[in-house]
KEKE-114740 format. One line per 10 residues: number of its first residue (from 1); their letters; for each residue x, y, z of N, C-alpha, C, CB. Coordinates in pm, whole numbers, plus 50000, padded with zeros to 5 digits. Glycine has a CB too. Layout:
% KEKE-114740
NUM = A = X Y Z X Y Z X Y Z X Y Z; ...
//
This chain:
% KEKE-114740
1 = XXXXXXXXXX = 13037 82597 74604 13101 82482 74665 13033 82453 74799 13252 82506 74684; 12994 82313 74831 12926 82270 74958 13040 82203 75066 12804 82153 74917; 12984 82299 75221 13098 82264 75261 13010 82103 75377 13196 82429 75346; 13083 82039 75404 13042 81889 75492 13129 81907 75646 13116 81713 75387; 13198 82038 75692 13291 82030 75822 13192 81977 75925 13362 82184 75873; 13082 81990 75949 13056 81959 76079 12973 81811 76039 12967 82090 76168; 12919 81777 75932 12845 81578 75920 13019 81531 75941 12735 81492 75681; 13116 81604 75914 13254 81471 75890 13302 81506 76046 13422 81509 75728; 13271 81583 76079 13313 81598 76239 13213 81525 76311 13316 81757 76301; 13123 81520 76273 13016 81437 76399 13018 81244 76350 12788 81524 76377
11 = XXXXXXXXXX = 13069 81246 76214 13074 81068 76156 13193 81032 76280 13154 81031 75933; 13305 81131 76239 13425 81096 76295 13418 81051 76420 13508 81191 76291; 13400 81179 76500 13401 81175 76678 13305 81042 76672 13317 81344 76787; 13206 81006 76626 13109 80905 76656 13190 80767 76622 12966 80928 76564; 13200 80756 76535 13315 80651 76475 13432 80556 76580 13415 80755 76377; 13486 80710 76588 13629 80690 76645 13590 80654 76818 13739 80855 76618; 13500 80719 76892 13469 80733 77018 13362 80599 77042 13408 80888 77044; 13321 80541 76966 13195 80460 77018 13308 80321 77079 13048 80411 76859; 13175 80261 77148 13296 80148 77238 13308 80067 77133 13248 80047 77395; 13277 80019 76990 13347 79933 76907 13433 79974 76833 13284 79873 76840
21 = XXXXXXXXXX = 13441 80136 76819 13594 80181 76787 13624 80127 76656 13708 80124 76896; 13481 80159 76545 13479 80114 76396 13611 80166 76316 13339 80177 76320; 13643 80094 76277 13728 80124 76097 13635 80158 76026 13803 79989 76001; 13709 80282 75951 13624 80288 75830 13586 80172 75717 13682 80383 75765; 13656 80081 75742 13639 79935 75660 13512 79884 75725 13777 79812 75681; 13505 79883 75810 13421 79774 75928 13307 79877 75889 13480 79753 76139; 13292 79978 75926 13161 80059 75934 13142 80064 75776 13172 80224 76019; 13222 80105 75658 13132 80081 75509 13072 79925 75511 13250 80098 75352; 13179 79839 75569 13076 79664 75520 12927 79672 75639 13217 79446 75584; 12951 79795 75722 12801 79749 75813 12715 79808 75742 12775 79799 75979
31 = XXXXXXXXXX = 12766 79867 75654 12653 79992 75550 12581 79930 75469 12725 80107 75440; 12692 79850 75407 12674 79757 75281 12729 79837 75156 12506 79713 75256; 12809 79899 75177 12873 80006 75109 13001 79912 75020 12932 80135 75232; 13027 79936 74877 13107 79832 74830 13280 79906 74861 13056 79793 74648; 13261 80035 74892 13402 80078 74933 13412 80169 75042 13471 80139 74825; 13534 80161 75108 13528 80232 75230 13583 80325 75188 13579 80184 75349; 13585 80420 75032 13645 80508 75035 13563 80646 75086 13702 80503 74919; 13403 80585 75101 13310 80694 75100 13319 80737 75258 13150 80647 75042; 13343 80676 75357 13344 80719 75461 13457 80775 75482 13313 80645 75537; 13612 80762 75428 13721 80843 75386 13667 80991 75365 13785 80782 75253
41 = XXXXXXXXXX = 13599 81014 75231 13550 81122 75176 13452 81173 75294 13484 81091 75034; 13370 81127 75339 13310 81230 75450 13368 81272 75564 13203 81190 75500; 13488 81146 75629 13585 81222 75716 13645 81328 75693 13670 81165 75744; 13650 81393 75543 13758 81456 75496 13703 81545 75493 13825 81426 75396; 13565 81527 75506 13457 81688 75420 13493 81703 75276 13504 81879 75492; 13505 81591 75199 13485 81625 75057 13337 81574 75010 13605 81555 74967; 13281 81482 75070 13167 81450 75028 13062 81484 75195 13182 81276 74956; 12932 81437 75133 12793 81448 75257 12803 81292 75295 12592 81500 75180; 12701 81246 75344 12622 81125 75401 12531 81094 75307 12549 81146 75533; 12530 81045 75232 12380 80994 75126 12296 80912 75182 12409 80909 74987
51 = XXXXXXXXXX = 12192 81017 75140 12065 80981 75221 12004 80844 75255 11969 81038 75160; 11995 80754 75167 12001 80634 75183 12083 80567 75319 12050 80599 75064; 12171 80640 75351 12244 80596 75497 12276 80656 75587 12342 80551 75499; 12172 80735 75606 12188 80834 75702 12150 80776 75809 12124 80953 75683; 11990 80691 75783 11950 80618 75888 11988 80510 75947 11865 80597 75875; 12082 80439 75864 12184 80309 75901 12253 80346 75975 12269 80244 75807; 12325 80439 75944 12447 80512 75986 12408 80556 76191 12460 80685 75851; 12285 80662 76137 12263 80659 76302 12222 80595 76373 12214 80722 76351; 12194 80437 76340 12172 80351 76434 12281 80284 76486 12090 80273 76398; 12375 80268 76365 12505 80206 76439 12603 80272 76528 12587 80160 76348
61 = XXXXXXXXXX = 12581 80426 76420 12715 80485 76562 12649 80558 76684 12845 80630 76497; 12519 80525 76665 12395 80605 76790 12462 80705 76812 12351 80531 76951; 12397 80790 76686 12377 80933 76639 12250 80963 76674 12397 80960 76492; 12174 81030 76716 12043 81075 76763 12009 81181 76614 12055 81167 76941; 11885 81163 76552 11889 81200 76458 11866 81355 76448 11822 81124 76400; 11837 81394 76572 11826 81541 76560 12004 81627 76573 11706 81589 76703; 12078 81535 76631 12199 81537 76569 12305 81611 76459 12186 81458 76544; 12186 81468 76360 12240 81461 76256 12151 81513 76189 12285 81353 76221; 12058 81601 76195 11994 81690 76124 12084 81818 76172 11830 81690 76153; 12091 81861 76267 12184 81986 76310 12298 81990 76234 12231 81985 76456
71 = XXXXXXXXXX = 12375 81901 76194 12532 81889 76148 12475 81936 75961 12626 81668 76184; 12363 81883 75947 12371 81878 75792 12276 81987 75806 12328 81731 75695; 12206 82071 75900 12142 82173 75836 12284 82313 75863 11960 82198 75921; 12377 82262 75972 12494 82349 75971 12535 82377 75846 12600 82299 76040; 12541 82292 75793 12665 82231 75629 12589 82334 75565 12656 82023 75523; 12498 82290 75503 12378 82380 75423 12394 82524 75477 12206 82324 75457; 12397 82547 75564 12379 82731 75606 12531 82794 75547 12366 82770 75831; 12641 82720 75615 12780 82752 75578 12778 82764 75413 12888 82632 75636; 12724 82627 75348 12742 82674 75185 12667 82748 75140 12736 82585 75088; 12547 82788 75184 12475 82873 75127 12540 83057 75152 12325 82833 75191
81 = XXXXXXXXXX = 12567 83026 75261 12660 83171 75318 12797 83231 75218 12745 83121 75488; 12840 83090 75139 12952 83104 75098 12908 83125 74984 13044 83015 75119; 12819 83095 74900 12758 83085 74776 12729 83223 74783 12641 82982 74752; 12657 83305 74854 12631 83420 74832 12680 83517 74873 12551 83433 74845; 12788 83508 74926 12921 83594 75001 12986 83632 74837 13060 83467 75134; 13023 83475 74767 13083 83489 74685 13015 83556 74575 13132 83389 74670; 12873 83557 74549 12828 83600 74440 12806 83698 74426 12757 83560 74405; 12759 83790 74557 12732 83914 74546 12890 83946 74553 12623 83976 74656; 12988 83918 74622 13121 84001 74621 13180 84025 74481 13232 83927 74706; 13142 83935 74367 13218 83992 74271 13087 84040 74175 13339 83883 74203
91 = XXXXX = 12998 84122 74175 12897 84200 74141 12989 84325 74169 12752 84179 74222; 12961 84452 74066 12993 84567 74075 12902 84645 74137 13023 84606 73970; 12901 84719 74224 12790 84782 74333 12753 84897 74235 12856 84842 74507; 12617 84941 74216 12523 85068 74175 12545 85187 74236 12383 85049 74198; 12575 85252 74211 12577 85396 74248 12499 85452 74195 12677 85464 74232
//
């Protein structure tokens, strides 16, 4: 399972804090996105940022892209940590 806590923490704070103080409505139609449920889903950390708008994305909420490389190489380390926490934990150990 991939976790998204820190891209939906950095959309958010950016979102919510910038001086136009986007809706998630307002910021999917600046995307060109046909529903604002996707920026829902990344607030939530159920989904990522698709790549295709990553770069839209940090121009409008002036995200600096090293940023937003930090948040999504966070994501990636956390699921990969969890992926193999979990896989080796239910392995029976060699004696």
């Amino acid at each position: 399972m991939k976790t998204f806590n820190n891209i939906a923490s950095l959309v958010k704070t950016k979102r919510t804090e910038h001086h136009k103080c986007y809706s998630q409505a307002e910021l999917s139609s600046l995307l060109g996105l046909k529903s604002d449920y996707l920026i829902a889903n990344i607030e939530e950390a159920t989904c990522g940022v698709p790549l295709k708008s990553i770069s839209k994305l940090s121009e409008i909420l002036e995200i600096h892209p090293d940023d937003f490389k930090e948040a999504i190489l966070k994501d990636h380390h956390e699921s990969l940590d969890m992926f193999f926490n979990k896989k080796f934990n239910k392995k029976p150990m060699c004696m």
